[in-house]
C-alpha positions in Angstrom: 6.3 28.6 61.9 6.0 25.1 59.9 2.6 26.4 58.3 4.6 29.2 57.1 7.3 27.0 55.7 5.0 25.0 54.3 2.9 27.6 52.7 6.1 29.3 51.3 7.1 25.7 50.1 3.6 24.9 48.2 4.3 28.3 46.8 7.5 27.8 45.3 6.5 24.4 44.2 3.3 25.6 42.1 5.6 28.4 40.4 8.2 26.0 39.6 5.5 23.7 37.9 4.1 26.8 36.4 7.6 27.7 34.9 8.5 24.2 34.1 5.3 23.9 31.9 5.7 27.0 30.0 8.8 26.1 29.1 8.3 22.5 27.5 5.2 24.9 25.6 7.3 27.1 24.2 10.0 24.1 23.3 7.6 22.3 21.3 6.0 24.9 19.4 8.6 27.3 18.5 10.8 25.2 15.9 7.9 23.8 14.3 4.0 22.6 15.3 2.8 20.7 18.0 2.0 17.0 16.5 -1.7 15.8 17.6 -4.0 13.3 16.2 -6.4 15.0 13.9 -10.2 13.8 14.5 -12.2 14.0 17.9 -10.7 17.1 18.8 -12.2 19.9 17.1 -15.8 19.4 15.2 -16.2 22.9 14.3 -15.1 24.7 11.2 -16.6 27.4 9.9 -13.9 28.6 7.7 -10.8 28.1 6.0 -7.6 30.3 5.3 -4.8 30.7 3.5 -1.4 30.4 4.6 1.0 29.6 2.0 2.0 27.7 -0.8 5.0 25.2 -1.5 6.2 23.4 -4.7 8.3 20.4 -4.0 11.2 20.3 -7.2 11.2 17.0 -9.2 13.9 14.6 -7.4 14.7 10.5 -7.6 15.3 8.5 -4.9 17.6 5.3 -6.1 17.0 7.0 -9.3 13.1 6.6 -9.1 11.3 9.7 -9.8 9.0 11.4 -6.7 5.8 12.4 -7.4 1.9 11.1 -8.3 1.1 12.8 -4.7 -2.6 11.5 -4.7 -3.1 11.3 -1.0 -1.5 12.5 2.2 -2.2 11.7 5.7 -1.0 12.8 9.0 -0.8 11.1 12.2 1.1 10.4 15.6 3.9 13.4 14.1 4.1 12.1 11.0 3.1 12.2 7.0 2.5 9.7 5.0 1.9 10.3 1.0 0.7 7.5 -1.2 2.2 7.1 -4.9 -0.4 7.3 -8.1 1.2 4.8 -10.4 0.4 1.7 -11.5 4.0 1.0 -12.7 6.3 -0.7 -10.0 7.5 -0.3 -7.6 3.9 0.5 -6.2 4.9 2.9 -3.5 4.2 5.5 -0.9 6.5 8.3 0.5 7.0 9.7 4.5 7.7 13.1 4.2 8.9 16.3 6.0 6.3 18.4 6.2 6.5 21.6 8.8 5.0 25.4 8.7 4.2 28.0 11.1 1.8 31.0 10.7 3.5 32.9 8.5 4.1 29.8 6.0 6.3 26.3 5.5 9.5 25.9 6.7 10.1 22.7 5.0 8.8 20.2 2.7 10.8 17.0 1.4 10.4 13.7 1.0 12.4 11.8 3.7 12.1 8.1 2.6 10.3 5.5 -0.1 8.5 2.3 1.4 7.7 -0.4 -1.4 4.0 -1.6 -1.1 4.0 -5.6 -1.5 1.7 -8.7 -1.4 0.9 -10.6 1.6 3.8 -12.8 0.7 6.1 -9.8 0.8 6.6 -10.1 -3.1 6.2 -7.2 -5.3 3.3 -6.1 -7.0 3.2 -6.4 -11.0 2.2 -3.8 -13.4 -1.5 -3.1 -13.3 -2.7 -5.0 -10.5 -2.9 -1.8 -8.2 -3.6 2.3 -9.1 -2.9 3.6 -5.4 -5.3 6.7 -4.8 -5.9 7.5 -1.2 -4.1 7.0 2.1 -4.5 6.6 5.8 -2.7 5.9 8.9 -5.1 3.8 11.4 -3.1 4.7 14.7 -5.7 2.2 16.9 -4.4 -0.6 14.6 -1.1 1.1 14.1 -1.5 -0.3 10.1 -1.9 2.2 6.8 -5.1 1.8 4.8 -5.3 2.9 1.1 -7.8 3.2 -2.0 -7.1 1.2 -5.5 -8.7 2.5 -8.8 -8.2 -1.0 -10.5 -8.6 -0.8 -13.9 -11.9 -1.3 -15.2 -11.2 -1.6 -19.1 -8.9 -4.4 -18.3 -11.3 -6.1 -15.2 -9.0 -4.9 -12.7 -11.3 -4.8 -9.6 -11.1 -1.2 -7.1 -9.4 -2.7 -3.7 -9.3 -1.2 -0.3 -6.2 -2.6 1.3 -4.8 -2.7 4.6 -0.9 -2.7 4.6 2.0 -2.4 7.4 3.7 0.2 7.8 6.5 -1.7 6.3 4.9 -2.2 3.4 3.3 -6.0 3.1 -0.5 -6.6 2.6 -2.3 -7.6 5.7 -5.6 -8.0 4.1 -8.3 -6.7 1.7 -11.9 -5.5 2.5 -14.7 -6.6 1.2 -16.8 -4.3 -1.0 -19.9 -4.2 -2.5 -20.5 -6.1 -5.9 -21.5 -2.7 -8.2 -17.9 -1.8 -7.0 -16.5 -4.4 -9.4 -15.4 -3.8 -12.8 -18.1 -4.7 -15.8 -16.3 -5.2 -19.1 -19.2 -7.3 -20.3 -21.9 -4.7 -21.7 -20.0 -1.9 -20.2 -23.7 -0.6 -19.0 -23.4 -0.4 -15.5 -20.5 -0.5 -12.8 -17.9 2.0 -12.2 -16.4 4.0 -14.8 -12.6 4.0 -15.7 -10.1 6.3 -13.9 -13.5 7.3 -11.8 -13.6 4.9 -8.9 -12.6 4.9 -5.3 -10.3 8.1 -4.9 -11.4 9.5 -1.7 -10.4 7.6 1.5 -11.3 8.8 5.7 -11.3 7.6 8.5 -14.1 7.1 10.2 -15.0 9.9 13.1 -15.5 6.7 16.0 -13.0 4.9 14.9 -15.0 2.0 13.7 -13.9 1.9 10.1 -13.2 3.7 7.1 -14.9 6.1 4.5 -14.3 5.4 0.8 -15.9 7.7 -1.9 -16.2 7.4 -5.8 -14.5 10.1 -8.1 -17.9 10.0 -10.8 -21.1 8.3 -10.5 -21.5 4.3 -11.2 -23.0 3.8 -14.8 -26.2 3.4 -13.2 -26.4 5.6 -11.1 -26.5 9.0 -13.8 -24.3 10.5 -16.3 -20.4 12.2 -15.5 -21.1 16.0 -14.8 -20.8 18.4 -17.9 -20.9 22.2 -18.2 -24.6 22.0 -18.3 -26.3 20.8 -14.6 -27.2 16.8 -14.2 -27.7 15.0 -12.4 -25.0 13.1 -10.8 -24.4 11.5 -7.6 -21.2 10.0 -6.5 -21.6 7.2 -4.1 -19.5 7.8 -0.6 -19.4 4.1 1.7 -18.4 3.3 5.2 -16.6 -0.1 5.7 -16.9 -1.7 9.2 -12.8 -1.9 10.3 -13.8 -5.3 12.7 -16.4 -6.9 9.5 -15.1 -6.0 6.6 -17.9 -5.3 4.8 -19.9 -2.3 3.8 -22.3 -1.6 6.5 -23.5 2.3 5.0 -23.7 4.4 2.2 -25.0 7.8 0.7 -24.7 10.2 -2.0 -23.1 13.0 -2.9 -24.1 15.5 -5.7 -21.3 16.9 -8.3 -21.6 20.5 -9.4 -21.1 20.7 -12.8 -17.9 21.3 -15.1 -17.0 24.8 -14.3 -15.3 26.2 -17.5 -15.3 25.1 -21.0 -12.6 23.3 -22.6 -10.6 25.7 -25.0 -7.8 26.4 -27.5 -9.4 23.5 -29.5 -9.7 21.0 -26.7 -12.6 19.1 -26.2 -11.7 16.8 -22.2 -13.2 18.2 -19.3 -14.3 16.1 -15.9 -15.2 17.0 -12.3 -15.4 15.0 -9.6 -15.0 14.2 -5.9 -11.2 13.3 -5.5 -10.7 13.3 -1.4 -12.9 13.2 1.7 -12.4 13.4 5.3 -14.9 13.2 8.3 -14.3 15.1 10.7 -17.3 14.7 13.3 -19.7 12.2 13.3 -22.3 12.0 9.4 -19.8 15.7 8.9 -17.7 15.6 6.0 -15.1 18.0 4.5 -14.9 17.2 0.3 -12.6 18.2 -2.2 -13.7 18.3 -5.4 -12.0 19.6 -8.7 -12.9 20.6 -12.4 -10.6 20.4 -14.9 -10.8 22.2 -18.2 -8.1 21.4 -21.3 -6.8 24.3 -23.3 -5.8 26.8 -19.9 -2.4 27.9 -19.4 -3.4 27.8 -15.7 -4.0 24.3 -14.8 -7.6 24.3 -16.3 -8.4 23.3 -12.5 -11.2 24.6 -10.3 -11.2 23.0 -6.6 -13.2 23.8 -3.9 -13.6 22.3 -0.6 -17.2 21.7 0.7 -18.6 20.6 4.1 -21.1 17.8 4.0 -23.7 16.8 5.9 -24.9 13.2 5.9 -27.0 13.3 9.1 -30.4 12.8 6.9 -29.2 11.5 3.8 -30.6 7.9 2.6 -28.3 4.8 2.9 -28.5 3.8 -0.6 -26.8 0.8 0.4 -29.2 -1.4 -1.3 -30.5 0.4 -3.9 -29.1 -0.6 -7.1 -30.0 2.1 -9.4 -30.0 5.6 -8.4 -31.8 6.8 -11.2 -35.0 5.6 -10.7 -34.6 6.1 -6.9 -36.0 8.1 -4.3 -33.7 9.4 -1.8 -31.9 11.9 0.1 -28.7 13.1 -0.7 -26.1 14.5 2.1 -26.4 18.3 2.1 -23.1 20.6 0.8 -21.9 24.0 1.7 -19.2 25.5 0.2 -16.4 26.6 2.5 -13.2 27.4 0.6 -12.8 28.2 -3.6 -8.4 27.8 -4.6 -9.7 30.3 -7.1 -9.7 32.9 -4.5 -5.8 32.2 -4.1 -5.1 31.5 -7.4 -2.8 34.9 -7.9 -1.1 33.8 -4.5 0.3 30.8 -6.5 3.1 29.7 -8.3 2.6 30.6 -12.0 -1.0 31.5 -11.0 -1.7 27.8 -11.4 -4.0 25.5 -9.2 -3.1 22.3 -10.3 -4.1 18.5 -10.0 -5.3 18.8 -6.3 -6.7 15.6 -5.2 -5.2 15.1 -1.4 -5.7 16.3 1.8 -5.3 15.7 5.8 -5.4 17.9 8.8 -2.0 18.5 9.9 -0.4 20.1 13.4 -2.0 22.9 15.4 -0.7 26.6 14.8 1.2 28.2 17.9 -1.6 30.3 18.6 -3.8 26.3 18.9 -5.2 26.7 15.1 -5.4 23.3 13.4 -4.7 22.9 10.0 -4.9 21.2 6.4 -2.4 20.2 4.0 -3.6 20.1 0.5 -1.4 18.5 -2.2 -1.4 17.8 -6.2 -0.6 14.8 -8.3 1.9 16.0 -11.4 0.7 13.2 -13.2 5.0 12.6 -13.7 4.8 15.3 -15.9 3.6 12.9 -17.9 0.8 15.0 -20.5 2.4 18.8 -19.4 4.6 20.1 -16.9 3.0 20.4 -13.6 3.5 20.4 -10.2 4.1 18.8 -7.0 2.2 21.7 -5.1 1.6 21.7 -1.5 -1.0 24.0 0.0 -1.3 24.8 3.7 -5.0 26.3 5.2 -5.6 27.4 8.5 -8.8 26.3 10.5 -11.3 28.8 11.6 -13.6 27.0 14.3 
């Protein structure tokens, strides 16, 4: 009689638990998806899909306009958007992000955090050009990317901040990183420096990758093929220093400039690792003279397993090396009719976000409207699903 009590017990036990678990599933995943840190869980992708598109209106906050959305991450539940201006207040946004399946359910900017000196004092006009963004959980701290300003000697910067805003320190980064406004014939080139930002795979530091190719190092891509590397570094979190580095090739401009236009540019604007040497790139055209944006982005996955640390060589050139490897996993052309005003526009963000319901992870991929400042544009957010 008491092992049938007790198997009846053990029974009811291991069905409550069973219900109990269900329940707190179906809780967390109904209303909106399931927050989970976004590296060392999933280091397969094969493909990616589209799930929808949302444009964010222009708004103020304390009569400060929102936008320059140059970089988003997402961690611990939440996302964190840095601010392209140079103008103060220097500035990034948290924001209400959420989607499902079948497409977002919200997007809005829920508050503005100041970005300040060590001394808690703000920043002056030109001294930073926020780019990229990301939130360290192991230090708890948010890392971003500075453009400086090379025509005016402003230095590139990779800065570690609080989350309240205050400079805890800068890195230290290699000396072809800084600005050359003596003969102009080598360094970085303006408005082409350190725009893509990751964390790294092991959590031993960060990624930091070059929009065009150091002086040096070859020409800025055209309609016609060259040859020109981009130069993608990995920072030691513990150091502070540059411990590796390798190259990544542009395609070339994809369309023409038109309508009597003569700008066009490509480059490598955002990069995440996402398993150990494995990469996934964003990189964008842009074309003047096209009602549509004049953009063409794709997203490539990049493999660095082989490819030379060109840490030391000065002049890529005249080197011999091996660049990382690139396959091309996802074209916004192929949803451009899907979009708002069949425009893809300034994409140069992205982050793996939440998993799905049905356990598919996810990236968020968002545009810079410049302010509005050369044409209207948008503050376009862009949700893919990830096919393992």
């Amino acid at each position: 009689m008491i092992q049938v009590v007790k198997k009846l017990f053990l029974i009811v036990l291991v069905c409550w638990c069973c219900s109990s678990n269900t329940s707190d599933t179906e809780t967390e995943t109904d209303d909106k998806p399931t927050p989970i840190l976004p590296v060392n869980e999933q280091n397969t992708i094969s493909a990616l899909e589209y799930i929808d598109e949302s444009v964010l209106a222009d708004q103020e906050i304390d009569g400060i306009p929102i936008g320059g959305f140059s970089g988003i991450d997402y961690q611990n539940g939440k996302w964190y958007i840095i601010c392209d201006t140079s103008t103060p207040p220097i500035r990034y946004y948290e924001a209400d992000v959420t989607y499902t399946i079948d497409g977002f359910t919200s997007v809005g900017i829920t508050s503005m955090i100041e970005i300040k000196d060590d001394a808690g004092i703000s920043l002056t006009q030109g001294v930073v050009d926020p780019e990229a963004i990301r939130f360290d959980s192991v230090t708890g701290t948010i890392i971003y990317t500075s453009e400086g300003s090379i025509t005016n000697g402003v230095d590139p910067a990779l800065i570690e901040i609080a989350p309240e805003g205050n400079q805890i320190k800068r890195f230290t980064l290699p000396d072809n990183f800084k600005a050359n406004t003596v003969d102009n014939a080598s360094g970085p080139r303006h408005n082409g420096v350190l725009e893509g930002l990751s964390l790294d795979f092991e959590n031993k530091g960060y990624w930091v990758s070059f929009e065009l190719p150091l002086i040096e190092d070859g020409p800025e891509p055209t309609t016609t093929d060259t040859q020109s590397p981009v130069r993608i570094t990995f920072i030691n979190k513990t150091s502070g220093t540059a411990e590796r580095q390798f190259t990544y090739e542009l395609d070339p401009v994809t369309r023409v400039p038109t309508l009597g236009t003569t700008f066009a540019i490509n480059g490598l604007v955002e990069i995440i690792e996402y398993d150990t040497n494995k990469f996934l790139a964003l990189e964008r055209s842009f074309s003047s003279g096209y009602i549509d944006g004049g953009n063409t982005v794709k997203i490539y996955k990049v493999d660095a397993t082989n490819a030379t640390n060109t840490l030391s060589i000065e002049t890529l050139t005249t080197a011999t090396y091996t660049a990382a490897t690139k396959t091309l996993l996802f074209t916004f052309d192929s949803i451009r009719s899907q979009l708002t005003n069949n425009t893809v526009d300034n994409l140069e963000g992205f982050s793996f976000g939440p998993k799905l319901k049905d356990g598919s992870r996810t990236i968020v991929v968002i545009s810079d409207n410049n302010f509005n400042s050369f044409f209207p544009q948008l503050n376009q957010f862009v949700v893919l699903k990830v096919v393992p």
